[in-house]
C-alpha positions as CSV (number, residue, x, y, z in Angstrom):
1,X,0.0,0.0,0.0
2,X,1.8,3.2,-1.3
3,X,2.1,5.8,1.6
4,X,2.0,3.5,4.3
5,X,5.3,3.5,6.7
6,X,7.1,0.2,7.7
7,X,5.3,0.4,11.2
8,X,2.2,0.8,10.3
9,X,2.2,-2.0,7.4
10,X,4.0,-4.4,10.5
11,X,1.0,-4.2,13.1
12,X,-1.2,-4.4,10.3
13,X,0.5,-7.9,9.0
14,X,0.4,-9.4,12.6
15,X,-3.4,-8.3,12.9
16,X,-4.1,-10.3,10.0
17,X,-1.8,-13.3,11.6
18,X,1.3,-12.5,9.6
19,X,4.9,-12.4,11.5
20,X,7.8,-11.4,10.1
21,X,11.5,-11.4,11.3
22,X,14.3,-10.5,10.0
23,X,17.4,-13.0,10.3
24,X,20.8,-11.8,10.3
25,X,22.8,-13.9,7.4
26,X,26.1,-13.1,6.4
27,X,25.5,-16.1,3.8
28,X,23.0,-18.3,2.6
29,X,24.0,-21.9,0.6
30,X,21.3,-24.1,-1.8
31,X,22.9,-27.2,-2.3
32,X,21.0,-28.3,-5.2
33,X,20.5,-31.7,-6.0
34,X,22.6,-31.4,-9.3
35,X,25.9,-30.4,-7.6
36,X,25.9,-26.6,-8.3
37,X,25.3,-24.4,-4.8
38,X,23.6,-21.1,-5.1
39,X,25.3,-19.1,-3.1
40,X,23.9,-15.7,-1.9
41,X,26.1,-13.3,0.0
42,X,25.0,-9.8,2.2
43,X,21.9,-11.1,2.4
44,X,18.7,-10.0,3.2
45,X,16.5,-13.1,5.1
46,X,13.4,-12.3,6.2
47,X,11.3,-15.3,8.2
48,X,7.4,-15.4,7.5
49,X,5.0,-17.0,9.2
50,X,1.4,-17.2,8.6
51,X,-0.7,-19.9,10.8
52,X,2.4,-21.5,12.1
53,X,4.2,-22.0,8.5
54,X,7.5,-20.3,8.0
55,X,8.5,-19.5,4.9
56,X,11.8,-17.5,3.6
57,X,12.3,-14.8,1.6
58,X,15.9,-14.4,0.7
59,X,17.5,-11.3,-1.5
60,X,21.3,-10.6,-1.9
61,X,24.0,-11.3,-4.7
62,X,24.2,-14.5,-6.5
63,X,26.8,-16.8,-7.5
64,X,27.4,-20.0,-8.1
65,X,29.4,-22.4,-6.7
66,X,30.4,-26.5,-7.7
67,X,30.6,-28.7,-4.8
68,X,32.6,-31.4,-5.2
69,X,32.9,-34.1,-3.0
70,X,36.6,-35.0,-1.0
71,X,35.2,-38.4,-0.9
72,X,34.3,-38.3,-4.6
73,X,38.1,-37.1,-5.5
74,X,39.9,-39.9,-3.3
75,X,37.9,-42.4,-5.3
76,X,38.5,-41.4,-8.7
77,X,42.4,-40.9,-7.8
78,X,42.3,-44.6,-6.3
79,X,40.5,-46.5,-9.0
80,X,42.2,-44.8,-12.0
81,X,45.7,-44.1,-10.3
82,X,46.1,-40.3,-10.7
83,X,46.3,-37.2,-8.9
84,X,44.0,-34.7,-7.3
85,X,44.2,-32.7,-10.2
86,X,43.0,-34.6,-12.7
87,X,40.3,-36.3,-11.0
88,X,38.7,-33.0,-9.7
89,X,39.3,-32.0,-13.7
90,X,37.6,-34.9,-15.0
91,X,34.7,-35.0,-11.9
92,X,33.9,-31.5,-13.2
93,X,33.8,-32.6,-17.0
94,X,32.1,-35.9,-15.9
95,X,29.3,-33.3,-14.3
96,X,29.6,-35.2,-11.5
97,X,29.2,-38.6,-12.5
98,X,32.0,-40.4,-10.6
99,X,32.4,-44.0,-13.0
100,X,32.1,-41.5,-15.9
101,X,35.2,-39.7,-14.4
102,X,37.2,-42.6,-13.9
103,X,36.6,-43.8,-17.3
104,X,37.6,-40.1,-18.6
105,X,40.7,-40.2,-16.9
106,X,41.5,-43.9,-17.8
107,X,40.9,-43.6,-21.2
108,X,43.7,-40.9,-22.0
């Protein structure tokens, strides 16, 4: 509602069952499921909860990130006898895909 200050718009929100709180974040990490993190830093988090559900409403700058597994990188070195390097190189190229990366790496 245009003209309507901060405080005003707050008791008016919790009237109508709405809490909101702001969280203090100095980062916020999405691990995604296909091995990419968002990663948003200064950001704004704001908690809102309506009828006892909290949602979360983030803001701030985005990057992103690959997360690649230590576990993931011992492996590949292991099974196709090479260093740190090159498996980490080939896990990337492999997307992920750890038998792909061994078999990248095996087959130069």
């Amino acid at each position: 509602m245009p003209g309507m200050d901060p405080r005003q718009m707050k008791r008016m929100m919790q009237q109508m069952g709405i809490k909101n709180t702001e969280i203090p974040a100095s980062r916020v990490v999405i691990e995604t499921e296909g091995g990419t993190n968002l990663v948003i830093s200064s950001p704004q988090v704001v908690e809102i909860e309506v009828q006892g559900q909290k949602s979360y409403q983030i803001s701030g700058t985005v990057s992103r990130e690959e997360s690649i597994k230590e576990d993931d990188v011992k492996l590949i070195m292991e099974q196709a006898d090479c260093d740190r390097e090159k498996a980490i190189s080939a896990l990337k190229e492999a997307n992920g895909d750890i038998a792909e990366a061994i078999l990248k790496v095996k087959g130069e």
